[in-house]
C-alpha positions as CSV (number, residue, x, y, z in Angstrom):
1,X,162.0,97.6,139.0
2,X,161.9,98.3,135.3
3,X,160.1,101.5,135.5
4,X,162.6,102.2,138.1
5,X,165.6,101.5,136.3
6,X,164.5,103.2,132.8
7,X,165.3,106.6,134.1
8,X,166.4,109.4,136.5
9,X,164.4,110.8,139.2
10,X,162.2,113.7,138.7
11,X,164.1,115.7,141.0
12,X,167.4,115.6,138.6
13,X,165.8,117.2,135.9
14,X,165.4,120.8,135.9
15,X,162.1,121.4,137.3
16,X,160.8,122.7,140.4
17,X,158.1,121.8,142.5
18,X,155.9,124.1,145.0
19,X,152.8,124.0,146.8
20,X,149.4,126.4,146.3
21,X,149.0,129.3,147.6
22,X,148.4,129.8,151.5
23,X,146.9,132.5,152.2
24,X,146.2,132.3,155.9
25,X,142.7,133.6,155.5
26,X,140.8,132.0,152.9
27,X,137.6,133.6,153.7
28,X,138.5,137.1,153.3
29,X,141.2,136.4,150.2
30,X,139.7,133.9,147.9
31,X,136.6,135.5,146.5
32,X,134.1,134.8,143.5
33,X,133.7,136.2,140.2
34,X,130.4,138.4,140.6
35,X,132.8,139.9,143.5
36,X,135.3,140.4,141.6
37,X,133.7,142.3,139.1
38,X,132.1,144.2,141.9
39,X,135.3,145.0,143.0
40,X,137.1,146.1,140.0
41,X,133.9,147.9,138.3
42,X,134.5,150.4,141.6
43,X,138.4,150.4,141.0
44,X,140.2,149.1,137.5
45,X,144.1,148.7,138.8
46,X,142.6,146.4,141.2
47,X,142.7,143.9,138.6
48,X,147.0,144.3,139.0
49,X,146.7,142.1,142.3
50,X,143.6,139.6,141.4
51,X,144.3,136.5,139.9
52,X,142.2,132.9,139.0
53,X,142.1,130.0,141.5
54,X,142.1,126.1,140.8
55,X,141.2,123.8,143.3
56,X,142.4,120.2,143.5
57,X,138.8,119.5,142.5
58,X,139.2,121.4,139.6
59,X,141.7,119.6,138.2
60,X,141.1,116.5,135.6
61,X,143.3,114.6,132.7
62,X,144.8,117.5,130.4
63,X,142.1,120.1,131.5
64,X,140.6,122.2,134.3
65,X,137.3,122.8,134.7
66,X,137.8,126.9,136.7
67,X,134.9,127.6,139.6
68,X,134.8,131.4,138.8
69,X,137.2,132.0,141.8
70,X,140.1,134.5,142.4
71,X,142.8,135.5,145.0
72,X,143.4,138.5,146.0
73,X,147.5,138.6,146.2
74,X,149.7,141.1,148.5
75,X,152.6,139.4,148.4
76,X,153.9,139.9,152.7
77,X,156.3,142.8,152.4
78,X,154.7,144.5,149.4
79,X,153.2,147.7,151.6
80,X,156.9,148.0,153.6
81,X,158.5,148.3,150.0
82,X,156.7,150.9,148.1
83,X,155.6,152.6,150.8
84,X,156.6,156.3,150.2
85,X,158.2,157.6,154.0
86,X,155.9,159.3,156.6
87,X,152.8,157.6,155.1
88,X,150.3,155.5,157.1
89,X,150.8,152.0,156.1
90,X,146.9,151.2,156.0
91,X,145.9,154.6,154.1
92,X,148.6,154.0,151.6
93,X,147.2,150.5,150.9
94,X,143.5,152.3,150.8
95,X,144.9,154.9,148.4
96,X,146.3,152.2,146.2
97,X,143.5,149.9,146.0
98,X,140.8,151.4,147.8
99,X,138.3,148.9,146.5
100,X,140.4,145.9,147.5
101,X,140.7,147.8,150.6
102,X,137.1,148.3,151.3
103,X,136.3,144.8,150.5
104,X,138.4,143.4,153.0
105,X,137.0,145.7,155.6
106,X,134.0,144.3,155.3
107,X,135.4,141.0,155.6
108,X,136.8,141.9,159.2
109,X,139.5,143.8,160.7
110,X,142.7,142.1,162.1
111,X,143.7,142.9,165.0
112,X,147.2,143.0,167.2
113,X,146.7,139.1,168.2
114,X,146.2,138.1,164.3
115,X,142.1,137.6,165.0
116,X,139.9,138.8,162.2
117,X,136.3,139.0,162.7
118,X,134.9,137.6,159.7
119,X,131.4,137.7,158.8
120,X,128.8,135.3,159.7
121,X,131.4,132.9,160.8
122,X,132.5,134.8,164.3
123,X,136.1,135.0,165.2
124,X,138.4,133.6,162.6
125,X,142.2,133.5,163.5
126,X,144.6,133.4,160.9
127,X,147.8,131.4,161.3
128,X,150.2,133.4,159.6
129,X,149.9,136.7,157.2
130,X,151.8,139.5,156.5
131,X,153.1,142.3,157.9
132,X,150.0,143.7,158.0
133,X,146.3,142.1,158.0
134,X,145.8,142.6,153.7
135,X,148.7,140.8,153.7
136,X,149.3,137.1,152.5
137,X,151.8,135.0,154.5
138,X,155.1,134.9,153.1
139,X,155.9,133.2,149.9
140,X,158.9,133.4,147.9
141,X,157.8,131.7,144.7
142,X,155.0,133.9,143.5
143,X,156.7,134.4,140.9
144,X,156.9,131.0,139.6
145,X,152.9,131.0,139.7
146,X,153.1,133.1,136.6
147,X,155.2,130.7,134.9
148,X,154.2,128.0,132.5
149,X,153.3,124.9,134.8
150,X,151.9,121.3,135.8
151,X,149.4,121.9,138.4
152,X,148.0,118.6,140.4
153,X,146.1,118.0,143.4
154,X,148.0,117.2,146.7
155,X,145.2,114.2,147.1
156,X,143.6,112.7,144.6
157,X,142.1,109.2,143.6
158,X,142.3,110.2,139.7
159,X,145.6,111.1,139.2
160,X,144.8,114.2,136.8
161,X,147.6,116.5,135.7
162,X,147.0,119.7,133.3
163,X,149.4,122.0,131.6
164,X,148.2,125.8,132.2
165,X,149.7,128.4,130.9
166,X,147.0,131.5,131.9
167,X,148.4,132.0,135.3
168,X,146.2,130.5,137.4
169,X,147.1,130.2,141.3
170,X,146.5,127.2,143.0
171,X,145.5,126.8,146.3
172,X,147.2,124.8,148.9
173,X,145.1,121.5,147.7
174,X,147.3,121.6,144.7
175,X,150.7,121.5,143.6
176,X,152.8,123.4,140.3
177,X,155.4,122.2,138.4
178,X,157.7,124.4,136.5
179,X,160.1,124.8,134.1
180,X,160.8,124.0,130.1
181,X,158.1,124.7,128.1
182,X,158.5,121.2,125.5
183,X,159.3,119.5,128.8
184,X,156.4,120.5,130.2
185,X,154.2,119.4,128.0
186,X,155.6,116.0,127.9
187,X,155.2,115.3,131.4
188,X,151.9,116.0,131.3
189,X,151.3,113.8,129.0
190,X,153.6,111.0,130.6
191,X,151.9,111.8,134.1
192,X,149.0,111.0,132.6
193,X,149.5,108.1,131.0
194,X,148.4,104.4,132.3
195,X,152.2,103.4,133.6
196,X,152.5,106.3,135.8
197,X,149.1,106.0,137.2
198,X,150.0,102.7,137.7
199,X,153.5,103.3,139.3
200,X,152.2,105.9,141.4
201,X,149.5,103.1,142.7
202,X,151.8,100.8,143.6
203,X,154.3,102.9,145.2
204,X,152.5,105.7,146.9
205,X,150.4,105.3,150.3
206,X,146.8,104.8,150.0
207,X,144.5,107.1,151.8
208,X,141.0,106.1,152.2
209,X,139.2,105.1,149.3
210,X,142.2,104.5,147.1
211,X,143.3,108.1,147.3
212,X,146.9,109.0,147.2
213,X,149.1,111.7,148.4
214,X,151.3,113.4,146.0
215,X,153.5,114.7,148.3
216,X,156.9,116.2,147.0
217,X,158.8,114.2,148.7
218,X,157.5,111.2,146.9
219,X,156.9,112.4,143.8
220,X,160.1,113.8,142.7
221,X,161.3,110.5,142.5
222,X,159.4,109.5,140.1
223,X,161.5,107.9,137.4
224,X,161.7,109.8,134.1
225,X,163.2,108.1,130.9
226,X,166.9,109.8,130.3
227,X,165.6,110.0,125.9
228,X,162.0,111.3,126.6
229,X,162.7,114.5,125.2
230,X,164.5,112.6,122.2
231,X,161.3,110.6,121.4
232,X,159.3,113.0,119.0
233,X,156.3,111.6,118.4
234,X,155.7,111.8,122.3
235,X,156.8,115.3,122.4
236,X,154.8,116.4,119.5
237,X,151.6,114.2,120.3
238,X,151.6,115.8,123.4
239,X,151.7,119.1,121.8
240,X,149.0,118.3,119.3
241,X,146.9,117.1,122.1
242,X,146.8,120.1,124.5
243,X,146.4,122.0,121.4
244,X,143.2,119.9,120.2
245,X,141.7,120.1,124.4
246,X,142.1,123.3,124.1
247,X,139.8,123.9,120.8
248,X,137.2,121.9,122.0
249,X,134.3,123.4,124.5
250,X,132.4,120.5,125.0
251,X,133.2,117.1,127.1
252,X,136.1,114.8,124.8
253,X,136.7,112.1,127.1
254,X,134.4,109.6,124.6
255,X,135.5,111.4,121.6
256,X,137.6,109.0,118.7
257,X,140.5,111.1,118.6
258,X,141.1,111.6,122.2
259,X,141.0,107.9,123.0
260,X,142.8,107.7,119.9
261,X,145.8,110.5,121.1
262,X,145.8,108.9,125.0
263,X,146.3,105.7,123.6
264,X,149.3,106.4,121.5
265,X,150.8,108.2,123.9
266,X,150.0,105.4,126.6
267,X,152.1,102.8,123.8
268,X,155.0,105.3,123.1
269,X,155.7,105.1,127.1
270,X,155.6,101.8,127.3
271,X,158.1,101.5,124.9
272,X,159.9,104.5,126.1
273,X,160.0,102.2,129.9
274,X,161.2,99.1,127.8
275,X,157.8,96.8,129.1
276,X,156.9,94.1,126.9
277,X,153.2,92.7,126.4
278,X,153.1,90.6,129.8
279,X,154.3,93.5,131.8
280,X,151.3,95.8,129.8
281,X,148.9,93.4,130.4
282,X,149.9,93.2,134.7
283,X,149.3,97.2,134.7
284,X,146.0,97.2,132.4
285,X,144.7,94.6,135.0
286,X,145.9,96.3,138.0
287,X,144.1,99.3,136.7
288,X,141.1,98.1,135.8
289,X,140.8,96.7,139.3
C-alpha cells in the first residue's frame, strides 16, 4: 500500500510500451551472424534491412549478453510502396536485395495458402505475413525499435531490465519501453532495484517456478514516484552506472563498485517510496526467500 500510494502509474507517464517483433516465420527471418555476413559479403545494401536480435534469455540486470542473431525486416507494405508501376512485385524485391532475396529462397517458397516449405523441418505455415511471402506481418511501431529503450523479457524469474540504445529488435519474448532519454535511464535503474522486484513478486501471478509474466497490462501500473526525476543522485547514479557496465568487458556482478552503485540506488528508492527500516527488512527477507 505504500509503494502504491507513493506515485502514479506507469502508464501516466509518457512512455510507451510494445511487444518484440513477430515475424510470423522465425525460421526463415531470424538468422545468425556467419549468415549474415554471408549474406551481405554477396550484397552490401542488404545491411539497410538487417538488424540485431535479443532474446528474453538474453536479457540480465543493466546488460545483455547478444547471441550473434539478426532479423531480417520488410516492414508488410514496404514492396506495394516503392514499387515503381508495371514491375513484378517479386523481381523488384530480387533487384533490390537480391541476396536477401536468394536467401530466403532457399529457405522455402510461400505459397497462395501462406505454407512455406522450410528446410529440414517440412511444411511450415506461417500465421500472418505480409503482402507478400519476404514480408513481416504488420507492425506499426518499427519505428520505435530504433528509439532509445527498456527492453525486458515477457517471462522471466530474474526480473532483468537493460537500457539499449544500438537498436536492437527484440523478439516476441521480450518487451521495449520508450521514451525520455534521463527517464529512461532511471527506470532502469528503479526496475531494477530490490523494491520493484519485490512489488512485482507480490503482485504479479506466478508461473511455474516463481516465474512472472510481465504483461502490459500489469506492468503499466506499476507505481512510479511523482519526484523521481527531481532526485539527482538517482538520476545521475543511474547514469554513471550504465556508463561504468558499459566500459567493462568482463563479468561485474561481484565487483566493489557495482555492489557498491546497486546498493545506493536500492537505498535512494527506498527513500524515494517513503519505507522505513521494518518495511526494508519485510522485502530483504521476502527476497532472500
Amino acid at each position: 500500500t505504500k509503494i502504491e500510494k507513493a506515485g502514479k502509474p506507469l502508464k501516466d507517464w509518457d512512455v510507451n510500451i510494445y511487444r518484440g517483433v513477430l515475424t510470423g516465420c522465425d525460421e526463415a527471418f531470424i538468422i545468425d551472424n556467419p549468415t549474415k555476413e554471408a549474406i551481405c559479403k554477396a550484397d552490401p545494401k542488404s545491411i539497410e534491412i538487417i538488424k540485431p536480435v535479443l532474446r528474453g534469455r538474453d536479457i540480465h540486470k543493466y546488460y545483455y549478453e547478444w547471441a550473434g542473431l539478426w532479423l531480417i525486416i520488410i516492414p508488410s507494405g514496404w514492396t506495394n510502396l516503392n514499387i515503381p508501376d508495371n514491375i513484378d512485385a517479386e523481381q523488384f524485391i530480387k533487384l533490390c536485395y537480391p541476396a536477401v532475396y536468394n536467401y530466403l529462397k532457399t529457405k522455402g517458397d510461400a505459397i497462395e495458402n501462406n505454407i512455406v516449405k522450410v528446410k529440414g523441418k517440412g511444411l511450415y505455415y506461417r500465421d500472418d505475413q505480409g503482402d507478400y511471402w519476404w514480408e513481416l506481418r504488420k507492425c506499426s511501431y518499427y519505428n520505435e525499435f530504433n528509439k532509445p529503450k527498456i527492453i525486458y523479457p515477457n517471462m522471466t524469474k530474474y526480473l532483468p531490465f537493460v537500457y539499449d540504445k544500438k537498436h536492437f529488435y527484440p523478439n516476441p519474448k521480450c518487451y521495449i519501453l520508450t521514451g525520455e532519454e534521463t527517464l529512461l535511464y532511471t527506470l532502469t535503474s528503479l526496475f531494477n532495484s530490490k523494491l520493484i522486484s519485490y512489488y512485482i513478486k507480490v503482485t504479479f501471478p506466478e508461473l511455474q517456478g516463481g516465474t512472472r509474466e510481465l504483461h502490459k497490462n500489469k506492468f503499466e501500473y506499476i507505481p512510479i514516484p511523482d519526484s523521481l526525476l527531481l532526485n539527482k543522485d538517482i538520476v545521475r547514479l543511474s547514469f554513471e552506472l550504465d556508463n561504468k557496465i558499459k566500459s567493462h568487458q568482463s563479468c561485474f556482478e561481484n565487483e566493489d563498485w557495482y555492489i557498491s552503485m546497486t546498493s545506493m540506488i536500492d537505498t535512494l528508492v527506498y527513500k524515494q517510496y517513503g519505507l522505513n527500516e521494518a518495511d526494508i527488512k519485510l522485502i530483504t527477507n521476502r527476497l532472500e526467500k
